[in-house]
Rosetta silent file (secondary structure, phi, psi, omega in degrees, C-alpha in Angstrom):
SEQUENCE: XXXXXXXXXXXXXXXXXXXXXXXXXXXXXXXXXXXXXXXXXXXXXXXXXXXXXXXXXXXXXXXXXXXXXXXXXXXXXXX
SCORE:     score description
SCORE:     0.000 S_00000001
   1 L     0.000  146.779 -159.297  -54.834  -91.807   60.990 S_00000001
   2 L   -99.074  133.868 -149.111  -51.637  -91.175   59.650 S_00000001
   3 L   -80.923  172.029 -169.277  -51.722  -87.940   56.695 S_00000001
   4 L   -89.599  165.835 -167.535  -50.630  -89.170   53.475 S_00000001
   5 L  -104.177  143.074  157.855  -46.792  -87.742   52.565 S_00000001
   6 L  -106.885  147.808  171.813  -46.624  -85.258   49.864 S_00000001
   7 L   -86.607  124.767  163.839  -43.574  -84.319   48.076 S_00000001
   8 L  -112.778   34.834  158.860  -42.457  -80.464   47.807 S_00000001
   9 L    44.087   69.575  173.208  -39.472  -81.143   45.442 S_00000001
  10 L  -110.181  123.084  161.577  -37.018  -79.552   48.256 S_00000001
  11 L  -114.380  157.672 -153.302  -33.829  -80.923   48.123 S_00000001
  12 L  -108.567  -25.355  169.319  -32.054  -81.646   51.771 S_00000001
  13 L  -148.365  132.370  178.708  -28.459  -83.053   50.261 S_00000001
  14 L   -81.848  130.612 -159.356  -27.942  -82.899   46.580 S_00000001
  15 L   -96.086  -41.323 -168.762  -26.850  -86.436   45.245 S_00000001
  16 L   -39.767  137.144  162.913  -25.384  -85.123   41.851 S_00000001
  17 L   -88.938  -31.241  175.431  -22.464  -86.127   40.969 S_00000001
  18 L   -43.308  -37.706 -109.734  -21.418  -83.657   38.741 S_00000001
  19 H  -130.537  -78.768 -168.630  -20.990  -81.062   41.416 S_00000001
  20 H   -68.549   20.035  172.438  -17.529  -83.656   42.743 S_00000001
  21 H   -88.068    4.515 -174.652  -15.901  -83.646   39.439 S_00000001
  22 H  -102.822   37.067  158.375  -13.470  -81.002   40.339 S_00000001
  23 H   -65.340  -57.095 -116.966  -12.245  -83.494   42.691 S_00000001
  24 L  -112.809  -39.307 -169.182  -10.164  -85.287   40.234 S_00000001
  25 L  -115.955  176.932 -158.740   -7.564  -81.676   39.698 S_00000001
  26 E  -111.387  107.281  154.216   -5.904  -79.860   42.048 S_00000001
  27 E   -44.455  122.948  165.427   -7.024  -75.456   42.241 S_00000001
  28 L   -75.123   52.809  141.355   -4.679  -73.018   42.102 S_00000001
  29 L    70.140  -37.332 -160.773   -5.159  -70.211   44.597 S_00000001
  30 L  -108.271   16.511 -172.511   -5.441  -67.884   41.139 S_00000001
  31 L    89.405  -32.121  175.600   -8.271  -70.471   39.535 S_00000001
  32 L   -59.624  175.656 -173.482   -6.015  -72.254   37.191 S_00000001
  33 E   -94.185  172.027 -170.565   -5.509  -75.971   37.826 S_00000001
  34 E  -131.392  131.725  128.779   -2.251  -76.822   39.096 S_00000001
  35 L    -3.377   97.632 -176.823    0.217  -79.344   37.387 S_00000001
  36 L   -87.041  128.750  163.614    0.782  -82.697   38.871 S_00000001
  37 L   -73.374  148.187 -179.824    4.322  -83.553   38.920 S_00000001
  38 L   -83.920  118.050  160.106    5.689  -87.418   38.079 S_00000001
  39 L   -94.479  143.720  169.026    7.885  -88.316   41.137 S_00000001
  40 L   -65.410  156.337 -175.622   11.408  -90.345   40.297 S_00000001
  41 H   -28.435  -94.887 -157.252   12.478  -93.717   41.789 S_00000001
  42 H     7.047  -69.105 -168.292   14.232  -91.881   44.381 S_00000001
  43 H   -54.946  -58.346  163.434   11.421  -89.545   45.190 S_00000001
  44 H  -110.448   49.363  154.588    9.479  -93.121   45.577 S_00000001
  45 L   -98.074  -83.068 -159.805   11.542  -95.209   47.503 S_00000001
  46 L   -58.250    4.005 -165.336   11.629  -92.599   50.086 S_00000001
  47 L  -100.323  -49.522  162.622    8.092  -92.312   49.984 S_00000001
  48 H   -69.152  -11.965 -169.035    7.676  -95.929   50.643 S_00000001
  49 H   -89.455  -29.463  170.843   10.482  -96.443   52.836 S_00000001
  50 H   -60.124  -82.876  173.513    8.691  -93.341   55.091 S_00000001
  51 H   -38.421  -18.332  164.676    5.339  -95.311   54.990 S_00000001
  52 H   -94.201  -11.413  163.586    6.352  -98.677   55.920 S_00000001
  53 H   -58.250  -48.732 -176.448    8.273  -96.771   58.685 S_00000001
  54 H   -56.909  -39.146 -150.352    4.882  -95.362   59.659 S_00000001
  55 H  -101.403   -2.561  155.894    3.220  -98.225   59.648 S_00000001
  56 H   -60.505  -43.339 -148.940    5.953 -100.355   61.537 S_00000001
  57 H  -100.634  -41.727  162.516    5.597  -97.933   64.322 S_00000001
  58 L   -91.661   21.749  163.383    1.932  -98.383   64.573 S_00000001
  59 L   -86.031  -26.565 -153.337    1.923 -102.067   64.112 S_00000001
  60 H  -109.858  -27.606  164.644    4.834 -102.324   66.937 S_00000001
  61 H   -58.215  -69.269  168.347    2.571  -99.574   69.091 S_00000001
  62 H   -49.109  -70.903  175.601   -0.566 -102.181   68.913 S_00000001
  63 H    -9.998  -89.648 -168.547    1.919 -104.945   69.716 S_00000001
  64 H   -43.651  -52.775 -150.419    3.387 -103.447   72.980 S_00000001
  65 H   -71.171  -39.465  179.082   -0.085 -102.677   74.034 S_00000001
  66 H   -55.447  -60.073 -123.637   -1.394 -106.154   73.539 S_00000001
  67 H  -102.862   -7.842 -176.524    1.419 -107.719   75.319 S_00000001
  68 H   -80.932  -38.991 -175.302    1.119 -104.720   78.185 S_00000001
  69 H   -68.546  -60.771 -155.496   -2.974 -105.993   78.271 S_00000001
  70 H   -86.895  -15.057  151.942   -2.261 -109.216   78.426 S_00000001
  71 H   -56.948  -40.451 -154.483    0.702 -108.871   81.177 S_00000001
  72 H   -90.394  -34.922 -173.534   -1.748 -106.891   82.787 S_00000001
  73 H   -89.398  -65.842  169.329   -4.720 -109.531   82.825 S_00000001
  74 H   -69.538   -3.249  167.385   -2.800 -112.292   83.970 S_00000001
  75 H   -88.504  -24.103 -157.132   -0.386 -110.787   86.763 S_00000001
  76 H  -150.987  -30.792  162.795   -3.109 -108.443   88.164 S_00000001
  77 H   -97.396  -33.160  170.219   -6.390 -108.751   87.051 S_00000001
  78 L   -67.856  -29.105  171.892   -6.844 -112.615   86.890 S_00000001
  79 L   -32.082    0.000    0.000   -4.700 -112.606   90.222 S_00000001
């Protein structure tokens, strides 16, 4: 017969939330919080124009590979 479970208040990962509020600011090496800077257009147009760069390159990476797979299935494996 299977024992009955008792609880010993242990805890195995703490749940709290409280504990992840310093999530939200950035630490300073000397404990103070560190300053978030605003960036300018400039600053983010190059930020987006980098990231759709990124993401062109793995969108056009996935491509070639499909079209290498699928060259690949019908010349040589479907053969």
């Amino acid at each position: 017969m299977k024992e009955k479970f008792e609880d010993d208040d242990r805890t195995i990962a703490s749940m709290d939330t409280d504990r992840f509020l310093f999530l939200g600011t950035e630490k300073k090496s000397d404990g103070g919080t560190a300053r978030k800077e605003e960036l300018t257009k400039d600053q983010m147009r190059e930020v987006l124009k980098g990231s759709i760069k990124a993401s062109l390159l793995v969108a056009g990476l996935f491509s070639a590979l499909l079209i290498v797979f699928v060259l690949f299935c019908t010349q040589v494996w479907f053969k």
